[in-house]
C-alpha positions as CSV (number, residue, x, y, z in Angstrom):
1,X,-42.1,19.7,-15.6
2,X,-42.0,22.1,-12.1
3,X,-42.8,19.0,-10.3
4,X,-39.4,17.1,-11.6
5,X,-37.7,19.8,-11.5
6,X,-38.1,20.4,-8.3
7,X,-38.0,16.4,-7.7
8,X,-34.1,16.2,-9.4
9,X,-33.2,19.4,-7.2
10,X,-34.0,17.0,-4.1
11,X,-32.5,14.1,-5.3
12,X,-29.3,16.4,-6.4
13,X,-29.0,17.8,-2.9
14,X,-29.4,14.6,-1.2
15,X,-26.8,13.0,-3.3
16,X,-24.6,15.7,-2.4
17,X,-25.1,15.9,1.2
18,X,-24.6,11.8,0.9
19,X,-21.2,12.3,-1.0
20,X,-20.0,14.7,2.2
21,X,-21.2,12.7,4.6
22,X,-18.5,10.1,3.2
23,X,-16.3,12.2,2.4
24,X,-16.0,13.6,6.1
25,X,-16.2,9.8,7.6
26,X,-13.2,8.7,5.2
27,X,-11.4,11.9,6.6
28,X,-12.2,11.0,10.1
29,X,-11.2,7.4,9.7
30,X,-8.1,8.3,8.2
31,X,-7.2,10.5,10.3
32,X,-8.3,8.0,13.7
33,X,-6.8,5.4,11.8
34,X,-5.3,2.6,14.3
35,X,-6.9,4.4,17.0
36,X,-9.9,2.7,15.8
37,X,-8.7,0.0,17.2
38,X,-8.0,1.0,20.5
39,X,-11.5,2.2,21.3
40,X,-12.9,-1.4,19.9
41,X,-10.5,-2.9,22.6
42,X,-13.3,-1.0,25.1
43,X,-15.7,-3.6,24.0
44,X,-14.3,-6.4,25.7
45,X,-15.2,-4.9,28.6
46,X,-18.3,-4.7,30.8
47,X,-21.6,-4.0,28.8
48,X,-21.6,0.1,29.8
49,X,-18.1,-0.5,27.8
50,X,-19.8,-1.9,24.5
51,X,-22.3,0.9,24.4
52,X,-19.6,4.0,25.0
53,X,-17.4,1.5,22.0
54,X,-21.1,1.7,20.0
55,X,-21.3,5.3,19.9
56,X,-17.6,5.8,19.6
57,X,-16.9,4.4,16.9
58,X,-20.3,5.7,14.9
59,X,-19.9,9.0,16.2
60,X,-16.4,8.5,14.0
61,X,-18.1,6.8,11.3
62,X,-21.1,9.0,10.9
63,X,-22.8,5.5,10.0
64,X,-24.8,3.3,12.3
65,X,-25.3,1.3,9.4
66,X,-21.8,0.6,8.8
67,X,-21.5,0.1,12.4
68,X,-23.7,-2.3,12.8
69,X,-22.9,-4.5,9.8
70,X,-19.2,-4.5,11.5
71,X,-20.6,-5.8,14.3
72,X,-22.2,-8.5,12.3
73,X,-19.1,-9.2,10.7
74,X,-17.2,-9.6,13.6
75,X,-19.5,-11.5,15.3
76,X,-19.7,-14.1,12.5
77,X,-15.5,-13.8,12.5
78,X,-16.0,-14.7,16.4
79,X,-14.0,-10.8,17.6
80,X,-17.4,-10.2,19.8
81,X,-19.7,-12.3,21.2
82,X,-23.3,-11.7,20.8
83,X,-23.3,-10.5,24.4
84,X,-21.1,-7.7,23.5
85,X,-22.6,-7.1,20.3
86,X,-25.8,-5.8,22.2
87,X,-23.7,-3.4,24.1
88,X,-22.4,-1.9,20.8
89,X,-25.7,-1.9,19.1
90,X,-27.2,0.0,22.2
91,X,-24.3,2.8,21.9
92,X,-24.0,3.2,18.0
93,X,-27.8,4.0,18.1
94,X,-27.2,6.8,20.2
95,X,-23.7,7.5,18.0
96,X,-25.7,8.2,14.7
97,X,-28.0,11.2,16.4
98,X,-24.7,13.0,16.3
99,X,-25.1,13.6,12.3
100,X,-28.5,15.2,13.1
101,X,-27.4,17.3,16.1
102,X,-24.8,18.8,13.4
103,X,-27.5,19.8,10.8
104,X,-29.9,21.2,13.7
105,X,-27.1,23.2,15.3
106,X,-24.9,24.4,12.4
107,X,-27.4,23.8,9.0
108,X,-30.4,25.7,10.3
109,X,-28.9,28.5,12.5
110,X,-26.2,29.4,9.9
111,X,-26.4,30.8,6.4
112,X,-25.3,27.3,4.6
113,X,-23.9,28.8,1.5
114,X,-21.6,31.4,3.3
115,X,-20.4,28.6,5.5
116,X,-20.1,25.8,3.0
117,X,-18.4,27.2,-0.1
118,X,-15.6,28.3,2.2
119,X,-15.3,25.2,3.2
120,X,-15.3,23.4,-0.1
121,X,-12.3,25.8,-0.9
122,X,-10.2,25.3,2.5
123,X,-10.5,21.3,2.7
124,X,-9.6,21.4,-0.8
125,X,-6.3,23.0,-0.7
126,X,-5.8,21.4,2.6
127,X,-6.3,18.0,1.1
128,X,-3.9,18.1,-1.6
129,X,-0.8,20.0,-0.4
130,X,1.7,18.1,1.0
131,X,1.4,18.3,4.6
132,X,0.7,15.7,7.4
133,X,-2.7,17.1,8.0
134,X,-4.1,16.0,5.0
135,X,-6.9,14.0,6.8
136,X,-8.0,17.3,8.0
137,X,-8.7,19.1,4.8
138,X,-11.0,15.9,3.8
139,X,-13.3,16.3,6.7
140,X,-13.5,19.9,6.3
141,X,-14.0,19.3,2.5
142,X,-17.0,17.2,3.5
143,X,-18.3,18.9,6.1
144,X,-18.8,21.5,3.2
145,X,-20.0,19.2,0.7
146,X,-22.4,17.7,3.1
147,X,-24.1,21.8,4.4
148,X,-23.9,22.7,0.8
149,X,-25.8,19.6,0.2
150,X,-28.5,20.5,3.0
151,X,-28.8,24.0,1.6
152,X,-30.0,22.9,-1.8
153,X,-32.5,20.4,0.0
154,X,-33.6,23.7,2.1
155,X,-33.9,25.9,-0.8
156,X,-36.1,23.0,-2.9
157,X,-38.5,22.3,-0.2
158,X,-40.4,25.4,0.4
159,X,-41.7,25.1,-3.7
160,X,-43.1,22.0,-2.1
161,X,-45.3,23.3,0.4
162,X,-48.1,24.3,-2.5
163,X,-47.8,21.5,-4.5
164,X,-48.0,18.5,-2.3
165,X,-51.4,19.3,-0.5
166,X,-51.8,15.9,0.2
167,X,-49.5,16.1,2.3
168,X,-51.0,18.3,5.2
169,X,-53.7,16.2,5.0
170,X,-52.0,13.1,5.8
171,X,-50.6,15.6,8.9
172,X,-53.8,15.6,10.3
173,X,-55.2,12.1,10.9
174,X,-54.1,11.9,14.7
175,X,-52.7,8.9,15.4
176,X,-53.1,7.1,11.7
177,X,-50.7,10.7,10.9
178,X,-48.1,9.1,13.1
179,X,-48.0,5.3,11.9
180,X,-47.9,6.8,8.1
181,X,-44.8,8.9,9.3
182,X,-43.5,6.1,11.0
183,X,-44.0,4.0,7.5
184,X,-42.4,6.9,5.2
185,X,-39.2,7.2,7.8
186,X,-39.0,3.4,7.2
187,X,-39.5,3.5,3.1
188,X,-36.7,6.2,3.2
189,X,-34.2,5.2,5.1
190,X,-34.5,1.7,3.5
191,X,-34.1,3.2,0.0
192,X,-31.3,5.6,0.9
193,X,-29.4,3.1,3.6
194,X,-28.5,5.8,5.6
195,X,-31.2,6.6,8.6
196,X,-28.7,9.7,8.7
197,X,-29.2,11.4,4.9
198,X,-33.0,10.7,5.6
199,X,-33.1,12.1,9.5
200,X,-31.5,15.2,7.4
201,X,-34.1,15.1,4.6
202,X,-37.2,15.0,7.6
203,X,-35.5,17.9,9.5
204,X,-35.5,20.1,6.4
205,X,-39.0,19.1,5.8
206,X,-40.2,20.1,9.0
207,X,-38.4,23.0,9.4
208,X,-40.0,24.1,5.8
209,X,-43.5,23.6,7.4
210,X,-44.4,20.4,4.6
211,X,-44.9,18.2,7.6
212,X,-45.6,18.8,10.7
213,X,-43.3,18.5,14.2
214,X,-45.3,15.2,15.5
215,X,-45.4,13.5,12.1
216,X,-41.3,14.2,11.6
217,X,-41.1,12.9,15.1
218,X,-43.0,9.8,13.6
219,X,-40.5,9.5,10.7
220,X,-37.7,9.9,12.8
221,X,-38.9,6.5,14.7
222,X,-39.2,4.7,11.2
223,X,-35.9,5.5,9.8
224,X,-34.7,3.7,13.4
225,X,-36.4,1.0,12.0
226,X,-35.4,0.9,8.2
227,X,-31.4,1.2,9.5
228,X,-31.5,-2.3,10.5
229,X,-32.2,-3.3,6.6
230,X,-28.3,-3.5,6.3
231,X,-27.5,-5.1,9.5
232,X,-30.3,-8.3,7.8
233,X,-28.5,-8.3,4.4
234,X,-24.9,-8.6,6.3
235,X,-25.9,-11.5,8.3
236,X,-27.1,-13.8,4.6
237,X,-24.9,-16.6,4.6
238,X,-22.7,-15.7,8.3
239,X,-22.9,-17.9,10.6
240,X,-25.7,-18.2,13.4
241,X,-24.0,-16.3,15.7
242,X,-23.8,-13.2,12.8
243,X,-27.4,-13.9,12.1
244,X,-28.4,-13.7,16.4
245,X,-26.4,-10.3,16.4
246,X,-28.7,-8.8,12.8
247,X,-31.9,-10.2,14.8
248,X,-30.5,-8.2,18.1
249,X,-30.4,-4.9,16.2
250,X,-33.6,-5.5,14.1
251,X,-35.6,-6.3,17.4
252,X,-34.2,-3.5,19.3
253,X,-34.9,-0.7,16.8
254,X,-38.8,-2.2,16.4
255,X,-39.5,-2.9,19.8
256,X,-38.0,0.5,20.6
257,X,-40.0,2.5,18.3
258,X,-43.5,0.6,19.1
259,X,-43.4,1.9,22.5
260,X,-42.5,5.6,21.2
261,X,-45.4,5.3,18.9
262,X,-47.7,4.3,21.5
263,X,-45.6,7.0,24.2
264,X,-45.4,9.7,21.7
265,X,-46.8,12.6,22.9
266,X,-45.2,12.0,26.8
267,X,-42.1,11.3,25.1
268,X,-42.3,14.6,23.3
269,X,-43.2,16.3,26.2
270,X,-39.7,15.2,27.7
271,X,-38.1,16.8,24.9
272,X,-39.8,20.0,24.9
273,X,-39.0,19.8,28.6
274,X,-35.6,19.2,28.3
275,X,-35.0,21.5,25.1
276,X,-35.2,25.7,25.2
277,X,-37.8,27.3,23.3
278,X,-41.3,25.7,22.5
279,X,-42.1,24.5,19.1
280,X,-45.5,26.3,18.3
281,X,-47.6,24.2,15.7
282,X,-47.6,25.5,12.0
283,X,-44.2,27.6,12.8
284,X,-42.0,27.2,10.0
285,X,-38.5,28.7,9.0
286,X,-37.8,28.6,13.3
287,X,-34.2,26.8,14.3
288,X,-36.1,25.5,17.2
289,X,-37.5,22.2,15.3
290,X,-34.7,20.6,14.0
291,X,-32.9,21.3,17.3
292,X,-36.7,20.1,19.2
293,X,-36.1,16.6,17.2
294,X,-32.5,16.1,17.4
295,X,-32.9,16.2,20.9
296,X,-36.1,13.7,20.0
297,X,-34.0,11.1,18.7
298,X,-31.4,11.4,20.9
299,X,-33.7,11.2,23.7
300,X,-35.7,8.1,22.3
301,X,-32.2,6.1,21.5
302,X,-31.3,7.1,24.9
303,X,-34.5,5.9,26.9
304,X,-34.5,2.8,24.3
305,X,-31.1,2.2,25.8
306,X,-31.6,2.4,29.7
307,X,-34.7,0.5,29.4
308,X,-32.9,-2.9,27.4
309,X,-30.0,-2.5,29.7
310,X,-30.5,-4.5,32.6
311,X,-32.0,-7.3,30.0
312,X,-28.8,-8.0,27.9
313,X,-28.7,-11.7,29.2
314,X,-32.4,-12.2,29.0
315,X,-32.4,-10.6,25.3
316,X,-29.4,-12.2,24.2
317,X,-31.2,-15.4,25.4
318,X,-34.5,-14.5,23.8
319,X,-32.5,-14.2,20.5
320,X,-30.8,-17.1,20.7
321,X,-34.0,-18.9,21.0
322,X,-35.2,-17.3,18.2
323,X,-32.4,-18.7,16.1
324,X,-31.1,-21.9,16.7
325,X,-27.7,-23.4,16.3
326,X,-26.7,-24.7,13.4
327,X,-27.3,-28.8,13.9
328,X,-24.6,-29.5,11.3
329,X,-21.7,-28.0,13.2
330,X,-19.2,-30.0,11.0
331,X,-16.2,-27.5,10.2
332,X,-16.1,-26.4,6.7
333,X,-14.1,-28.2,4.0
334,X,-13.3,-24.3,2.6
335,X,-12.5,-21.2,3.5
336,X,-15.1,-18.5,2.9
337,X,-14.6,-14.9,4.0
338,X,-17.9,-13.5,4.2
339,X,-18.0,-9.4,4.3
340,X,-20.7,-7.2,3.0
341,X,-19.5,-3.4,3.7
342,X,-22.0,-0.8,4.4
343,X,-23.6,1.0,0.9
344,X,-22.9,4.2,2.5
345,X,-19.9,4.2,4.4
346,X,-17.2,2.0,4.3
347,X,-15.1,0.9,7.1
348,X,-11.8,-0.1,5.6
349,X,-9.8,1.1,9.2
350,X,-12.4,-1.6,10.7
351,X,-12.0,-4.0,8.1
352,X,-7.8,-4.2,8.8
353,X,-9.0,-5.5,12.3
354,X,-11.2,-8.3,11.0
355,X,-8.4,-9.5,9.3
356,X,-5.6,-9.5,11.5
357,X,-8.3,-12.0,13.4
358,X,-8.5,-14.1,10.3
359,X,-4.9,-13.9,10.2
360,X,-4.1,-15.1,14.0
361,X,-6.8,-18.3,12.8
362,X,-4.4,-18.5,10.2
363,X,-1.4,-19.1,12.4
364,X,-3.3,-21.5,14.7
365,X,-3.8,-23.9,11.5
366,X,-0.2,-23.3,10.8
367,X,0.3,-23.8,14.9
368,X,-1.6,-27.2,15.0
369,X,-0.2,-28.6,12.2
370,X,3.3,-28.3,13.8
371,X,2.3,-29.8,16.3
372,X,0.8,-32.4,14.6
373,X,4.1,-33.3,13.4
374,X,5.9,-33.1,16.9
375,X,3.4,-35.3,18.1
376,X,4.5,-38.1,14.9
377,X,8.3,-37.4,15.6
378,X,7.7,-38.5,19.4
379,X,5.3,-41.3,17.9
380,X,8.0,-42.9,15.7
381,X,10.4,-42.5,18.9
382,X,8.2,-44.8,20.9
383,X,5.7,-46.8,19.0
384,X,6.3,-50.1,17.8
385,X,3.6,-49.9,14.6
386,X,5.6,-47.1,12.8
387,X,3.2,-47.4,10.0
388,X,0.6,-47.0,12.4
389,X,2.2,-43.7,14.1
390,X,2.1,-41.6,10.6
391,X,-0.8,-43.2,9.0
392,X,-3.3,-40.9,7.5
393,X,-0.7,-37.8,8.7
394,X,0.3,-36.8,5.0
395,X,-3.8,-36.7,4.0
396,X,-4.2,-34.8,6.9
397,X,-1.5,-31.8,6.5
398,X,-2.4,-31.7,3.2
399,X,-6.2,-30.7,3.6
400,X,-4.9,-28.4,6.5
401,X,-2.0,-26.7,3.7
402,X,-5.4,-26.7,1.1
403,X,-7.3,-24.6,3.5
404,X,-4.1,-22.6,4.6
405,X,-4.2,-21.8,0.1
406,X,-7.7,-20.9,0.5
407,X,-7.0,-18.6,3.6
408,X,-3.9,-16.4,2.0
409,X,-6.3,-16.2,-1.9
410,X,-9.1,-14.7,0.4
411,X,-7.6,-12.5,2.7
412,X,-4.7,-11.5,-0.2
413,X,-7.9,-10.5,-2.0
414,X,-9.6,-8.6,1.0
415,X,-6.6,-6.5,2.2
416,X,-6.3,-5.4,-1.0
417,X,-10.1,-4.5,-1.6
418,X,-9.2,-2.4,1.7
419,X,-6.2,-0.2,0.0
420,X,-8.4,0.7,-2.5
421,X,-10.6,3.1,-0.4
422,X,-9.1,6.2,1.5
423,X,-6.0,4.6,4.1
424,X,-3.5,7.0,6.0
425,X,-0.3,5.9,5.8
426,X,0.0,3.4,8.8
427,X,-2.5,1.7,7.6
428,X,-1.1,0.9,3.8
429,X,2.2,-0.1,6.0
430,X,0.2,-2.3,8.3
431,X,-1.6,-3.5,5.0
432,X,1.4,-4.5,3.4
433,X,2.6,-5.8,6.5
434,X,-0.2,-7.9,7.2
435,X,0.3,-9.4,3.3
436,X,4.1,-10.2,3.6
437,X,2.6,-12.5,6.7
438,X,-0.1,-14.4,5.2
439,X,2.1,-15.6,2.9
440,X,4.7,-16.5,5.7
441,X,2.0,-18.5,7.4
442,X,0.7,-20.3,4.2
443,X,4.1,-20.7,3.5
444,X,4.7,-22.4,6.8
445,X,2.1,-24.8,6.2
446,X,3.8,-25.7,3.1
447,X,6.8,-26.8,5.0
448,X,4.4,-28.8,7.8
449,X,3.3,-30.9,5.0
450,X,6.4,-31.3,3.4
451,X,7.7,-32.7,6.9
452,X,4.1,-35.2,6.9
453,X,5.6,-36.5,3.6
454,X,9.1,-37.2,4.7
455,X,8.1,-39.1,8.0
456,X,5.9,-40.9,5.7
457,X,8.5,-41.7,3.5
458,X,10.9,-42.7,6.2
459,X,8.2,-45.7,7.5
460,X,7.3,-46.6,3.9
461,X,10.9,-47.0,2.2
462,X,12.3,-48.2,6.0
463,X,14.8,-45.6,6.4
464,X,14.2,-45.4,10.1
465,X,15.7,-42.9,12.7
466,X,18.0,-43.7,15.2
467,X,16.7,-43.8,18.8
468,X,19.9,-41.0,19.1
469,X,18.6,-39.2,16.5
470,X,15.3,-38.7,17.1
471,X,15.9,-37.6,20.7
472,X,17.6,-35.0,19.3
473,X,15.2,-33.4,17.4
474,X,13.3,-32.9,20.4
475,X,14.8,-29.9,22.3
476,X,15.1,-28.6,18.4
477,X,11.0,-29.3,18.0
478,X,10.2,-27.9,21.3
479,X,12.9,-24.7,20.0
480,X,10.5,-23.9,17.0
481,X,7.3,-24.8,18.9
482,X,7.9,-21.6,21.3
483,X,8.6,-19.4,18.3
484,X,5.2,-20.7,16.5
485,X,3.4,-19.5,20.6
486,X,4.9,-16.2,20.5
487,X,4.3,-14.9,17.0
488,X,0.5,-16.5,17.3
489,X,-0.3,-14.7,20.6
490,X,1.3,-11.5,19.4
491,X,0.0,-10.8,16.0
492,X,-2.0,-7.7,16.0
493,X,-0.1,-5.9,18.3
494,X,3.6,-4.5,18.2
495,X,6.3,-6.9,20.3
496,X,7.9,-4.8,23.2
497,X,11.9,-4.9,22.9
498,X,12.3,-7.9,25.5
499,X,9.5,-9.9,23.4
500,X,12.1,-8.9,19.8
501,X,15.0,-9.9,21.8
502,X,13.7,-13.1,22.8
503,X,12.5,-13.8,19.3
504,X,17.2,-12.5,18.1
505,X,17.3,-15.6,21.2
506,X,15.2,-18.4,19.8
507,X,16.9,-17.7,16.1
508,X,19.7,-17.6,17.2
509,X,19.1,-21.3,19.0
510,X,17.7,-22.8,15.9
511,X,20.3,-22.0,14.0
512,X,22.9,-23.3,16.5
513,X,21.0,-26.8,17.0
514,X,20.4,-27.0,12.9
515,X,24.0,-26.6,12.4
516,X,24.7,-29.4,15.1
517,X,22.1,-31.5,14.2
518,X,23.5,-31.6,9.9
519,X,27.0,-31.9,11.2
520,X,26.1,-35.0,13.3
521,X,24.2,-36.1,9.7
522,X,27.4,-35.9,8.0
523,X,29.4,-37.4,10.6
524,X,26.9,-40.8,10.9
525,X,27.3,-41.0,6.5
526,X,31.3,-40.8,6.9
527,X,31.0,-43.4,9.4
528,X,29.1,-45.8,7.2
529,X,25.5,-45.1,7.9
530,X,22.7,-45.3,5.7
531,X,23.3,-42.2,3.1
532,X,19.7,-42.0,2.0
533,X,18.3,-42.5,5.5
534,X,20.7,-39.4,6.8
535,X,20.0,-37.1,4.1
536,X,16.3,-37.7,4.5
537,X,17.3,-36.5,8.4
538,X,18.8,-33.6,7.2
539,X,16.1,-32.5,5.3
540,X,13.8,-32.6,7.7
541,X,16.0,-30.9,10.3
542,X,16.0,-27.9,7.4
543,X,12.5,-27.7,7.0
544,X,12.2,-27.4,10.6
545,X,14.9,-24.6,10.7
546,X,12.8,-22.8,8.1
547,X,9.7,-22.6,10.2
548,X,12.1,-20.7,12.4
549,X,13.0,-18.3,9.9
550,X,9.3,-17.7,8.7
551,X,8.5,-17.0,12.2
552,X,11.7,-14.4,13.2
553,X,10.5,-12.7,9.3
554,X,7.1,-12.4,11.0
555,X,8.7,-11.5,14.5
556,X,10.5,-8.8,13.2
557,X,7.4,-7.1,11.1
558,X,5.8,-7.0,14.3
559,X,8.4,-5.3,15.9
560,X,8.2,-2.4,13.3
């Protein structure tokens, strides 16, 4: 009965040091919010740029788990490129020793429940008065939750010290001591899918004398290993791409912490160089270990780095080799989102980006398909096989609209998975914004089709255009056509005033030549044209002049 006791306190104090360690990150993502963002731009830089993004945005996150799945996922949505995926990969493995330089620093040196009940109490009331801080009182409220967390798994582990014997003697096998360690860091962190909760468990064990400095050291290599286990089960079902930039991650963690297992004792030398203090074997209750391996991992992750860095090209190569392309390369019939979120930590703030990205796909399908149709007005206006010019064009648009459907049910769906984790307030505006212009888009592609059925109908029933006519729905085309360019290449970021006033210009435009273009309509009927043939005209010229409406609607959200 001592012995489950004793095994529910752990588990109790590990859940709770979990449940900060996501509060705080929600806090801190709430509080970056867009910003996020902005240091992803970084990325698109050089490849010192994608590791200073890696870190970043982990160091933000508290998760290289969650991390790295976002990279996954934004490989597979094509945001980075498996190139720059190795840069951030590098950098958020350096990012997650940040969690374990906290507990060293703070958890150890402090007395944890003097430091975290106050801290429970301050992010509380912070967090739900009504103040713009809010964000604030959340970190600090799990920041608390997190050292009150640790200082249950402190005060748990010393009754350990008797009871697990075995353990000592596992301590002392040399170097079989090190590749157990290595294997109970991996087990761990591949149970609790957070190398951070189990870095925190191994520092409290060490510091409580159950295992030794060397063998923690061990562990601390494995749980590099068993945070990749996420990274693998984000990349079932992505595309190859997604599946290279798992394989990257995986690959570097292993061959990273073979080399400390063989190097183990220089490498600790480095750290024992670099650190103050000297860790004396069989000294327990000293703030010198966990501080000795925090400066461990972040020395290991660091070296690990430097030594992959000049091979980016060669290991991205290596990878890709490993991995093949997909033969079939046939563009899917459907539209699948596929996002698997970290079990830990969540990313929501990161998960806005992925689908703004979706989103600007979104508006090339509704790009193409206009253009599609220019292409069939200019057709008819030169080609002497009309039936030829528009053949197959309705069964076309209409696949394109069925994906378009697909698109706005999925990423509808996703946005609104996002808003139900912890958002600041820019980001449920941005949210809904991003909703009111999916359904623009899809229903843009409505009105494409719609236009792929009139033309159709024009050839089929002979109602043909005018030569007059259909010269001038050209300028009024090419009108709409530069709308359709400047929302695409602009979604995702704000419009700058000149960008809103050209959008007030190209409305204003449309309107004038959809106005012209009916009245000349009407004029051709009262002079004895062909009623069913104008009217037809007319309708398409309105569908055309609501293309231009969705896109000043979406013009002017981004201008907000």
């Amino acid at each position: 009965m001592a012995a489950i006791a004793i095994v529910l306190k752990i588990a109790g104090g590990l859940c709770l040091f979990l449940y900060g360690m996501k509060v705080m990150s929600d806090g801190i993502q709430q509080a970056a919010g867009d910003r996020l963002q902005r240091v992803l731009g970084l990325v698109t830089g050089n490849r010192l740029a994608g590791v200073l993004t890696g870190f970043a945005v982990t160091a933000i996150i508290q998760s290289s788990s969650a991390t790295t799945v976002m990279v996954v996922s934004f490989v597979n949505a094509g945001l980075l490129t498996l190139t720059q995926s190795i840069g951030v990969i590098m950098g958020a493995n350096i990012g997650t020793t940040v969690t374990a330089w906290i507990v060293s620093l703070v958890g150890f040196s402090l007395n944890l429940s003097s430091l975290a009940l106050p801290a429970v109490g301050v992010g509380f009331i912070a967090g739900v008065i009504k103040w713009k801080h809010r964000n604030l009182g959340e970190v600090i409220l799990g920041f608390g939750l997190l050292f009150l967390g640790l200082d249950f798994l402190t005060n748990s582990m010393p009754s350990l010290e008797n009871k697990l014997d075995f353990i000592a003697g596992l301590s002392g096998l040399g170097f079989g001591s090190t590749l157990i360690g290595a294997g109970a860091g991996l087990a761990m962190t591949m149970i609790t899918h957070s190398s951070s909760a189990s870095t925190a468990i191994m520092l409290t064990m060490a510091f409580n004398g159950v295992i030794t400095y060397e063998m923690a050291a061990a562990m601390i290599l494995g749980a590099n290993v068993g945070t990749t286990i996420d990274a693998a089960l984000a990349a079932i079902g992505t595309k190859t791409a997604a599946k290279r930039a798992a394989l990257v991650h995986v690959l570097f963690n292993l061959i990273g912490a073979v080399w400390a297992i063989i190097f183990l004792k220089p490498l600790l030398a480095l750290v024992e160089l670099l650190s103050p203090g000297e860790v004396v074997p069989g000294m327990v209750q000293n703030a010198l270990i966990p501080a000795h391996l925090a400066m461990f991992h972040t020395v290991f992750n660091m070296v690990n780095t430097i030594l992959f860095f000049p091979f980016v090209k060669p290991f991205a190569a290596l990878v890709s080799f490993l991995i093949k392309d997909d033969k079939a390369g046939a563009e899917p019939e459907h539209y699948s989102l596929v996002h698997k979120s970290g079990s830990i930590q969540n990313t929501p703030e990161l998960n806005i980006i992925r689908a703004e990205k979706e989103i600007r796909d979104m508006a090339g399908i509704a790009s193409a398909m206009y253009a599609r149709i220019s292409t069939a007005v200019g057709a008819l206006k030169e080609a002497e096989d009309r039936e030829g010019a528009v053949k197959g064009l309705a069964a076309e648009m209409k696949e394109r609209e069925e994906y378009a459907d697909e698109m706005r049910e999925a990423l509808t769906a996703f946005l609104i998975e996002c808003t139900r984790e912890q958002l600041n307030s820019r980001s449920e505006d941005r949210v809904s914004q991003l909703i009111r212009i999916i359904a623009d888009l899809e229903d843009m592609t409505d009105l494409c089709f719609g236009a792929a059925l009139l033309l159709e109908r024009s050839v089929r029933k002979n109602q043909i255009f005018k030569e007059k006519e259909m010269a001038a729905l050209v300028p009024y085309l090419s009108l709409v056509e530069n709308f359709l360019t400047l929302v695409r290449e602009h979604l995702g970021r704000r419009l700058s005033p000149e960008e809103t006033e050209y959008a007030s210009f190209l409305e204003e435009k449309i309107d004038e030549s959809r106005d012209r273009l009916r009245k000349l309509g009407r004029k051709r009927i009262e002079a004895g044209a062909d009623v069913k043939t104008e009217l037809l005209f007319i309708d398409l010229v309105r569908r055309i002049e609501q293309l231009g409406d969705y896109c000043f609607d979406i013009a002017e959200a981004l201008a907000r």
